[in-house]
C-alpha positions in Angstrom: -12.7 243.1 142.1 -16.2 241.5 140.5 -16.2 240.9 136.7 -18.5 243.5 135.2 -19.8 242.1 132.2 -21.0 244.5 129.0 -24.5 244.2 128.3 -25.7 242.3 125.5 -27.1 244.4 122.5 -30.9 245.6 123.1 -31.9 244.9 119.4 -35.1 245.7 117.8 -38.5 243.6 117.5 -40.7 243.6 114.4 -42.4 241.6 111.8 -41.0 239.7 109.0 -42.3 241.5 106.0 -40.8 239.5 103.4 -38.6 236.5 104.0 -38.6 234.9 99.9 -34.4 235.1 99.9 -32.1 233.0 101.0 -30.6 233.5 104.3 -32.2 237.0 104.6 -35.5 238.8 105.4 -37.3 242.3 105.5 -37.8 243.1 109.0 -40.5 246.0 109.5 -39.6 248.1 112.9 -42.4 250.2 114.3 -41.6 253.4 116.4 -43.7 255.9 117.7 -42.0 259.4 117.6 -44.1 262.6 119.0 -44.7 265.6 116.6 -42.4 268.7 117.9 -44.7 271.1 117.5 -48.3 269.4 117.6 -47.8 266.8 120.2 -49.3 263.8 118.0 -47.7 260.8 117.8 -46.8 259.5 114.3 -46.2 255.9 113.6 -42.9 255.4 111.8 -41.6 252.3 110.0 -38.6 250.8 109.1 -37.6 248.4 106.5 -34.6 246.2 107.6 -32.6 243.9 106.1 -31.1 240.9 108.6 -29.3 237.6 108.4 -31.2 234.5 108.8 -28.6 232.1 109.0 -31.2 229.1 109.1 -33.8 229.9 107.5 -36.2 229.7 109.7 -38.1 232.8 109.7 -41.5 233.1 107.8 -43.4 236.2 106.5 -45.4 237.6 109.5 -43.1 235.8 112.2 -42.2 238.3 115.4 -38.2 238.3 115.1 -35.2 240.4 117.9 -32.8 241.7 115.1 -29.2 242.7 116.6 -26.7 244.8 115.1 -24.2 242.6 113.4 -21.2 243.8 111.2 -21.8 244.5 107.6 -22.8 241.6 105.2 -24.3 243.3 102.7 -24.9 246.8 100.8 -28.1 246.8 102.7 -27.6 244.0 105.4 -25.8 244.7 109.0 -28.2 243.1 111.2 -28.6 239.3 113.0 -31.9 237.2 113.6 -31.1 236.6 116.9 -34.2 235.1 117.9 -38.0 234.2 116.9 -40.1 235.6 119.8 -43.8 234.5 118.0 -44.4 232.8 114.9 -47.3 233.8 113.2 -50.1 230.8 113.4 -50.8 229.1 109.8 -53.8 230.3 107.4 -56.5 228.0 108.1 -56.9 225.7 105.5 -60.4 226.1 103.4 -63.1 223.6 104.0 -65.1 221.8 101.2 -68.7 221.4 101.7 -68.6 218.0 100.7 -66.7 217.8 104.1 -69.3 220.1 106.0 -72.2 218.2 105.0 
């Protein structure tokens, strides 16, 4: 008999919307779901709460959220991984420096 293994949870991907708590951020999930009767399709949004054990995730970072078990009233998913940060602002430049 070969081992069948169980495959890993699929997750979500989305941006960090707001990431100013400790060991948690405000994952936003885009879906596209089609109109039963018109046939458009509508862009819906979710607002999740995850764990970020570390602390690494930043406000516009691309993050894989897994279900995890309930931490909070609001919280039952796991960072699992950053798939793309988002680059740095550009800082400004003087025009003492241009010149």
């Amino acid at each position: 008999m070969s081992s069948v293994e169980s495959p890993a949870p699929r997750g979500r991907v989305g941006r960090v919307d707001r990431a100013r708590m400790q060991k948690s951020v405000i994952v936003v999930v885009e879906t596209l779901v089609r109109h039963p009767r018109y046939g458009k399709y509508l862009r819906m949004r979710s607002r999740i709460m995850a764990h970020d054990a570390e602390g690494r995730c930043r406000e516009g970072d691309l993050v894989r959220i897994v279900p995890s078990r309930k931490r909070a009233k609001r919280k039952a998913w796991d960072v699992a991984e950053i798939v793309a940060r988002e680059p740095d602002a550009v800082p400004s430049v003087s025009k003492e420096a241009v010149s």
